[in-house]
C-alpha positions as CSV (number, residue, x, y, z in Angstrom):
1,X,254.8,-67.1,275.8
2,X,255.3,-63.9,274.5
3,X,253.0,-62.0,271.8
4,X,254.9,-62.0,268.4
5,X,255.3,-58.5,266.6
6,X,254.5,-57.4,263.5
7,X,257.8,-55.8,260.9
8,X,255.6,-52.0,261.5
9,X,255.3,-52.5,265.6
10,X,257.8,-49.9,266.2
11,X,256.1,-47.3,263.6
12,X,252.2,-48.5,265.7
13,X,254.4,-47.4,269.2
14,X,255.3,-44.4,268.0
15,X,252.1,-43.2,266.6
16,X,250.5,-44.1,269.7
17,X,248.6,-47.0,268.6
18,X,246.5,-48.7,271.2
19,X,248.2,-51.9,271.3
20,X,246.5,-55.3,272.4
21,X,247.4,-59.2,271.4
22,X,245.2,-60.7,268.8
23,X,245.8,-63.9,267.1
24,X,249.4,-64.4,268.7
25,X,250.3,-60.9,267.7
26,X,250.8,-57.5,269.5
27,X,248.5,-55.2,267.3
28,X,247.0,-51.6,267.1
29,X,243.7,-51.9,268.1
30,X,243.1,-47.9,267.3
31,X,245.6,-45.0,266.7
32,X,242.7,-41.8,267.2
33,X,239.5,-43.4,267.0
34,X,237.3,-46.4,266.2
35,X,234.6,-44.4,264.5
36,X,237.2,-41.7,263.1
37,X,239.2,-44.8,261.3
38,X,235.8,-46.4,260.4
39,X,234.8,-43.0,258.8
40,X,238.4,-42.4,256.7
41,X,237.8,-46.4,254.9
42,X,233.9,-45.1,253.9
43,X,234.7,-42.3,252.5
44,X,238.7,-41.4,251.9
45,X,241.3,-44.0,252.5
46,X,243.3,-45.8,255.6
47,X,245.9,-48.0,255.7
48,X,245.9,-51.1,257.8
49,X,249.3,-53.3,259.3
50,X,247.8,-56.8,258.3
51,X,251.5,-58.6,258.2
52,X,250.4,-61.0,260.8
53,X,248.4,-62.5,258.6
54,X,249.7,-66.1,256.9
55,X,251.1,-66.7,253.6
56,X,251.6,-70.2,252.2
57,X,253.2,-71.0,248.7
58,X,251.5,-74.2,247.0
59,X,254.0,-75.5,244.0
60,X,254.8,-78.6,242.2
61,X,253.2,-80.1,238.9
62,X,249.9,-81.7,240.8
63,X,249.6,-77.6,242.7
64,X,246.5,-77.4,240.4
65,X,244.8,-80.7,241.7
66,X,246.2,-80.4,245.1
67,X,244.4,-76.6,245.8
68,X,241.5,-78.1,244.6
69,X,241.5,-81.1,246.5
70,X,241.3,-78.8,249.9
71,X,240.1,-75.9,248.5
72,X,236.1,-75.7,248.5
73,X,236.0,-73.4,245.4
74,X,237.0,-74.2,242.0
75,X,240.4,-72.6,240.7
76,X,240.2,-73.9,237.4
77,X,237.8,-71.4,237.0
78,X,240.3,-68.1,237.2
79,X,243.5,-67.7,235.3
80,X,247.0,-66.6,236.7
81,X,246.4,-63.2,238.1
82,X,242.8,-64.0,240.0
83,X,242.4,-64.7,243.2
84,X,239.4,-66.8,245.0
85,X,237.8,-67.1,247.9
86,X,236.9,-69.9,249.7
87,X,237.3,-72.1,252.8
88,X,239.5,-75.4,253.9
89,X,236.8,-77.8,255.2
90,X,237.2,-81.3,257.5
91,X,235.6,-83.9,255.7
92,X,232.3,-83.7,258.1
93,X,232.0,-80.3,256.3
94,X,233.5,-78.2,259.6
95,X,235.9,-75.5,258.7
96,X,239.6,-75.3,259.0
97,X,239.8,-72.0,257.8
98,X,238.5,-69.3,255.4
99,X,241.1,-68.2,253.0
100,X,242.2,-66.4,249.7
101,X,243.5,-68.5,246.7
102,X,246.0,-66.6,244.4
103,X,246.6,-68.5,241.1
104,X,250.4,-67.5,239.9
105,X,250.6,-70.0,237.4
106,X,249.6,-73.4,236.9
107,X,252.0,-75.1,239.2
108,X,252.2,-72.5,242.0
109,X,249.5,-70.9,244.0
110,X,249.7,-68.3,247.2
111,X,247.3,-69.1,249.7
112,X,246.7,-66.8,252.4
113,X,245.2,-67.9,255.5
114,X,244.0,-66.2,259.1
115,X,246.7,-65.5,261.5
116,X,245.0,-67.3,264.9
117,X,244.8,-70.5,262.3
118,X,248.3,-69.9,260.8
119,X,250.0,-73.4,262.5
120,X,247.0,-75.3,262.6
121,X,246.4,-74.5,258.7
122,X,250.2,-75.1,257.8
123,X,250.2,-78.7,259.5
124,X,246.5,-79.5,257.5
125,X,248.1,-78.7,254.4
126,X,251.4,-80.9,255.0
127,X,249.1,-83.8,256.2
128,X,246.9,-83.9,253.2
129,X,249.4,-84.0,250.5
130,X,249.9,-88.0,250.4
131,X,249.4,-88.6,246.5
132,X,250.2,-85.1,245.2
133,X,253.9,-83.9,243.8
134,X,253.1,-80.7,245.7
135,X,255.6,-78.7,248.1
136,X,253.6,-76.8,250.7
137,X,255.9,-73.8,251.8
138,X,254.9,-71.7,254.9
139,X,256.7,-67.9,253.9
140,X,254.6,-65.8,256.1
141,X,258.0,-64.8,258.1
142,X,259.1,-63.2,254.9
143,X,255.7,-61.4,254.0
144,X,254.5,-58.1,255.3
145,X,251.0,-57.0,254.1
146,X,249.6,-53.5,254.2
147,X,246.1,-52.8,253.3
148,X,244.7,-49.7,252.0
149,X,241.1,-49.4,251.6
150,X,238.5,-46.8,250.7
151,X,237.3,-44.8,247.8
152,X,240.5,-42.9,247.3
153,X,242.9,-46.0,247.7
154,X,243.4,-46.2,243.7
155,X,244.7,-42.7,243.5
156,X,247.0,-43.3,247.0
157,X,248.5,-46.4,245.5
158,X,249.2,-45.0,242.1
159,X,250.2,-41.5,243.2
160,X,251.7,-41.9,246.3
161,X,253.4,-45.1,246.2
162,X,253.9,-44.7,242.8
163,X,252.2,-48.4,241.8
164,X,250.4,-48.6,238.2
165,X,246.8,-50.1,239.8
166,X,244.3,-48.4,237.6
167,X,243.8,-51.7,235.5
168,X,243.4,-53.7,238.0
169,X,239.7,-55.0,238.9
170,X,238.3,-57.2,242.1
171,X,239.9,-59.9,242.8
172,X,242.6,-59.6,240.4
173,X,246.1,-59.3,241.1
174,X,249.7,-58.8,239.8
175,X,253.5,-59.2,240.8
176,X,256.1,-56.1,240.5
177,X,259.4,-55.3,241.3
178,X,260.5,-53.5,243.4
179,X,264.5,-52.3,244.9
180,X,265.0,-56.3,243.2
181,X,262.2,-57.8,245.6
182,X,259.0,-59.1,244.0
183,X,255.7,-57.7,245.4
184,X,252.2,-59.1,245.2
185,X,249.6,-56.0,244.4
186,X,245.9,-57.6,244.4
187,X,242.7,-55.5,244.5
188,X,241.1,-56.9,247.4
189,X,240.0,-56.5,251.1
190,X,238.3,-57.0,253.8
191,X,236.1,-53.6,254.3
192,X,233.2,-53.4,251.9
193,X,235.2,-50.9,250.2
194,X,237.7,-50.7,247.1
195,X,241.0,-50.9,247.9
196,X,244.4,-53.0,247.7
197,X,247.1,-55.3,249.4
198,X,250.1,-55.4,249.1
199,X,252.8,-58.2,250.1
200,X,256.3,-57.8,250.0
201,X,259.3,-57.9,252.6
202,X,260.0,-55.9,255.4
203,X,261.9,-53.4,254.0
204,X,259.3,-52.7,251.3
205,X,256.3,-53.0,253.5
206,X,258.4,-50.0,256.2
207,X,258.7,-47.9,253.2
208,X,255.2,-48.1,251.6
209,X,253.6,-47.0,255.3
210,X,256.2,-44.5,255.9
211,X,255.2,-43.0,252.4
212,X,251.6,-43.6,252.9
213,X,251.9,-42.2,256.4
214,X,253.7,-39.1,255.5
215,X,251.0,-38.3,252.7
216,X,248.7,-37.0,254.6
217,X,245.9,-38.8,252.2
218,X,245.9,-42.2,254.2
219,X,244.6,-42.7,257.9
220,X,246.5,-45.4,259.6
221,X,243.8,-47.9,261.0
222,X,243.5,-50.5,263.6
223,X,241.9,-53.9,263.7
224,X,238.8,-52.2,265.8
225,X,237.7,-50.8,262.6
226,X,238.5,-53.7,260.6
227,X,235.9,-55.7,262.6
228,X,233.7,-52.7,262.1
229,X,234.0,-52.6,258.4
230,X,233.7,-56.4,257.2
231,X,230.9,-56.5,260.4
232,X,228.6,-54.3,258.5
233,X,229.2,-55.7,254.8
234,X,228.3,-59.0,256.4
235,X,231.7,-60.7,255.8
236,X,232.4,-63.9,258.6
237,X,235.3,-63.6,261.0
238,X,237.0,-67.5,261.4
239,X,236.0,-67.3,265.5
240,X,232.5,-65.6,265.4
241,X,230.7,-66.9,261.7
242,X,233.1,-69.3,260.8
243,X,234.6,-71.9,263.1
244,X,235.1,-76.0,263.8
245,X,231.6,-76.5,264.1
246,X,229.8,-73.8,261.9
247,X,229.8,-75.3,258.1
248,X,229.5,-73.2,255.1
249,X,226.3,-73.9,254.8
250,X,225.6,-72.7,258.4
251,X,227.0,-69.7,257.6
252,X,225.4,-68.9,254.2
253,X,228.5,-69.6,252.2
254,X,227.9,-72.2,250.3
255,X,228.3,-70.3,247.5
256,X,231.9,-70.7,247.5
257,X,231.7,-74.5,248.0
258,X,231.7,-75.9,244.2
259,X,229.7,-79.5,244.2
260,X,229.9,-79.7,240.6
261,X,234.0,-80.0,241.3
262,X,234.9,-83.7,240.7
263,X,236.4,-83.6,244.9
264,X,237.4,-81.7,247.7
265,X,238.0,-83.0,251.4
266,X,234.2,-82.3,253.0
267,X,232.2,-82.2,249.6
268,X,230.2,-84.8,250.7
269,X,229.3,-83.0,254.4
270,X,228.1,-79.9,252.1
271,X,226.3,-81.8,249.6
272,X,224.4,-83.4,252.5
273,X,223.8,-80.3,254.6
274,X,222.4,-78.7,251.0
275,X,220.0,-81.4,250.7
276,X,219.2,-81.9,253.9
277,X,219.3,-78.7,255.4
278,X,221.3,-78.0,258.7
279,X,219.9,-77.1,262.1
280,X,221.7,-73.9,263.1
281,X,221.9,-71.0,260.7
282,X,224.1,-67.8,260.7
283,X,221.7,-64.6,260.6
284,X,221.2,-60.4,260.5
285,X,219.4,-59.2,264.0
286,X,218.5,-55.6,263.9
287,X,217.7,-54.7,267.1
288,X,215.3,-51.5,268.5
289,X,216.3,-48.6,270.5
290,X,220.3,-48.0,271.5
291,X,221.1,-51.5,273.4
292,X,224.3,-53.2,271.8
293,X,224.2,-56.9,271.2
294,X,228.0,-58.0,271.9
295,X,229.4,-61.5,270.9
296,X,228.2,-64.5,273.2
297,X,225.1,-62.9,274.6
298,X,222.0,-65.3,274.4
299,X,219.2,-64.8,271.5
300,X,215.8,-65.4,272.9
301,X,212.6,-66.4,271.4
302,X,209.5,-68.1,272.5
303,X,210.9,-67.7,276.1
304,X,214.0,-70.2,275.7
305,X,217.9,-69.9,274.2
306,X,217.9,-70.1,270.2
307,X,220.9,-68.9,269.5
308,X,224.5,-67.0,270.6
309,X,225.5,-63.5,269.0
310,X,228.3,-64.1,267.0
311,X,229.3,-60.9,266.3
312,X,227.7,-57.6,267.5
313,X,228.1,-53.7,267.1
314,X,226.3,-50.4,266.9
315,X,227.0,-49.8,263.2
316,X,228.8,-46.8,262.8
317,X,227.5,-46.0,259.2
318,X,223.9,-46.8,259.9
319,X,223.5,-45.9,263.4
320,X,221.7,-49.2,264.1
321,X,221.9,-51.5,267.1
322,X,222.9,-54.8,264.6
323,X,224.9,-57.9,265.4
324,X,225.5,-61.1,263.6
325,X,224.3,-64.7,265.4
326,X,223.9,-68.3,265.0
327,X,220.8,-69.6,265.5
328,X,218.4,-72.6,265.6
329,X,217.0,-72.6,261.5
330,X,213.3,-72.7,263.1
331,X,214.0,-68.9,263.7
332,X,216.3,-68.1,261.5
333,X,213.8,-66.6,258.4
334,X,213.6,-62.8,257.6
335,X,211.1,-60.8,259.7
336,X,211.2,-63.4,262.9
337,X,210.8,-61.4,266.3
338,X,214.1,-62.6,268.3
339,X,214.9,-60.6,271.2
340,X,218.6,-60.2,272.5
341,X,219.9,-61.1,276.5
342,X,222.1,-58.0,277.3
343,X,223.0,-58.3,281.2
344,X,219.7,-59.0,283.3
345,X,217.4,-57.4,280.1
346,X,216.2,-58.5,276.5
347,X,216.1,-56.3,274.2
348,X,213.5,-56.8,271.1
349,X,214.4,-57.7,267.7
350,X,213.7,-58.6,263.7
351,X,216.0,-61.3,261.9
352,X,217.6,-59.4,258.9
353,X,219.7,-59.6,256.0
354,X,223.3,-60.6,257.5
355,X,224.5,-57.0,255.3
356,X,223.7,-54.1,257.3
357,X,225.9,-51.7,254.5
358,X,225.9,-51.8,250.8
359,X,229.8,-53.2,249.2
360,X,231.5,-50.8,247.1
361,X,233.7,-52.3,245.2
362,X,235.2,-51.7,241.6
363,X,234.0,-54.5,239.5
C-alpha cells in the first residue's frame, strides 16, 4: 500500500527534505540537519509539517460524560479554551493511545490523537459510545497542522503570520477566522519549548508555511528533531514509552490518570497498579563515555536482561550519552548502576531522572 502524503509534501520535495514513511505517512525526516533543526527550536524558532497527525470532533449533549468516560484525565476541570492531556486506556489499564483533549464548549470537544494509532483510535471511540448521545467525527482529512516551536515562536506567529497570540498561555487555546475558514491556535507542543499549533485546512496551512518559510525567522524541521526535542524533556512516544502493554503507571504518568473521577474505562487497572505497584517501570539511563544507547538494545545488571531501551540518543543540548528504557522496578531507583548492550559490548550506566533538559514553557 502506498504511503499517504501530507497537504505540504510537495513544499518538503522541493526544499529537499529527507523523506521517509512514518506512521502511514511520507515525511521529512531532516531538510539541513538533525542537530542544526534541534539547535533553531532551543534557541530561535522552527516550524514543523505535523498534518498527519489525527483529529477527532466529540459532540452531542453527553460529549462532557462521554470524554470523560475514555479519557484518563478529568475535563471538568478546564473551561472552553483549555486543552488536557491524557491517555485512552483498555480496561486492564494498557494504553490505546496518548492524546490532547480540547474543550470547545460543553457539548463538543477536539481530540487529537497519534497518527500510527489514528484507525485504531477512531474505531475505539465508535465502539465505546453505547449509552452516550455522542457523535464521534473523524475530520483529520480536513485538518492540516503546523507547529512552530522555540523561544521566538510568539513573535513569528504574531508578526509574521499576523495571529494575535500574546495572551495566550500553556495549554490554552482559541478559534479564528480566517479567508471564512475557522482555525484552531493553541499554545502547545511537543518540544520542551514555547510555541504554538495551528489547525486549519489546506489552503490555510500552504499559506502559513509559505509565509513562515519565506521569513527568514523560522527553520523548517523534520520529525528527526522532533524525537530529539520531546526525547530530552522526557515526553513518551506511543511506540517506545507508551504502548499496549506499558500502563501509565509504568510509564510515570499517572499523574494524568484522575482516580478521584467517578469512571473512566481502566480506572480500576490504575487504581490497582497504584496500590500495588507494577513490575516494569519506565526510567532515565545516563550512560559514561560517547557509546549511544539506541531503542531495543538490552539493559544489563547483575549479569542478566532487566530491561529494553525505549528510546535512546546522544542529547544534542547536553552532550550526554542518555536514552529512555523500561525496566524490571527492582532496578529502576535513582543512582542504580545499569550497564547498556550496544553490539558485542556494555557500556556502564546510572538510572536518572527520565528529563535530561529543563522545559521552557510560558506558564
Amino acid at each position: 500500500m502506498e504511503n499517504k502524503r501530507t497537504c505540504l509534501y510537495g513544499k518538503h520535495v522541493a526544499l529537499g527534505a529527507l523523506m521517509q514513511p512514518f506512521a502511514g505517512y511520507d515525511m521529512p525526516i531532516q531538510y539541513s540537519s538533525i542537530i542544526d533543526e534541534h539547535n533553531a527550536v532551543r534557541t530561535a524558532c522552527g516550524v514543523f509539517d505535523v498534518s498527519h497527525m489525527g483529529e477527532v470532533v466529540v459532540t452531542g449533549k453527553d460529549a462532557l460524560r462521554y470524554v470523560n468516560h475514555i479519557f484518563t484525565n478529568d475535563v471538568n476541570a478546564i473551561g472552553a479554551g483549555q486543552v488536557l492531556y491524557g491517555m485512552m486506556l483498555y480496561p486492564d489499564g494498557g494504553t490505546v493511545d496518548d492524546l490532547l483533549v480540547y474543550r470547545m464548549g460543553d457539548e463538543s470537544f477536539f481530540l487529537v490523537i497519534n497518527a500510527s494509532n489514528t484507525d485504531k483510535d477512531v474505531a475505539w471511540l465508535k465502539d465505546n459510545t453505547e449509552g452516550f448521545d455522542v457523535k464521534v467525527e473523524d475530520v483529520s482529512e480536513h485538518f492540516g497542522q503546523l507547529a512552530v516551536q522555540g523561544p521566538e515562536a510568539e513573535k513569528v506567529v504574531e508578526e509574521v503570520l499576523g495571529l494575535p497570540c500574546k495572551e495566550l498561555v500553556f495549554y490554552t487555546f482559541k478559534t479564528l477566522d480566517v479567508d471564512g475558514d475557522v482555525i484552531i491556535l493553541s499554545r502547545t507542543g511537543y518540544t520542551g519549548e514555547d510555541g504554538f499549533e495551528i489547525y486549519g485546512n489546506h489552503n490555510i496551512i500552504n499559506k502559513f508555511w509559505d509565509e513562515l518559510i519565506a521569513s527568514g525567522r523560522c527553520k523548517p524541521c523534520g520529525l528527526g528533531c522532533r524525537d530529539t526535542l520531546r526525547f530530552e524533556v522526557g515526553l513518551p512516544l506511543y511506540g517506545n514509552e507508551l504502548e499496549r502493554d506499558i500502563s501509565p503507571v509504568m510509564a510515570g504518568l499517572s499523574m494524568f490518570c484522575k482516580l478521584d473521577k467517578e469512571e473512566f474505562i481502566g480506572k480500576e487497572a490504575v487504581a490497582q497498579q497504584k496500590s500495588e505497584g507494577v513490575g516494569r517501570k519506565v526510567v532515565g539511563i545516563e550512560l559514561e563515555g560517547h557509546a549511544v544507547p539506541r531503542h531495543g538494545y538490552d539493559v544489563v545488571a547483575d549479569g542478566k536482561v532487566v530491561g529494553k531501551v525505549t528510546t535512546g540518543y546522544r542529547s544534542i543540548s547536553t552532550d550526554k550519552s542518555v536514552c529512555m528504557a523500561l525496566v524490571d522496578v527492582a532496578y529502576a531507583k535513582l543512582g542504580t548502576a545499569v550497564e547498556v548492550q550496544i553490539r558485542k559490548k556494555t557500556f556502564p550506566g546510572t538510572v536518572v531522572k527520565k528529563r535530561f533538559y529543563d522545559k521552557h514553557y510560558k506558564k
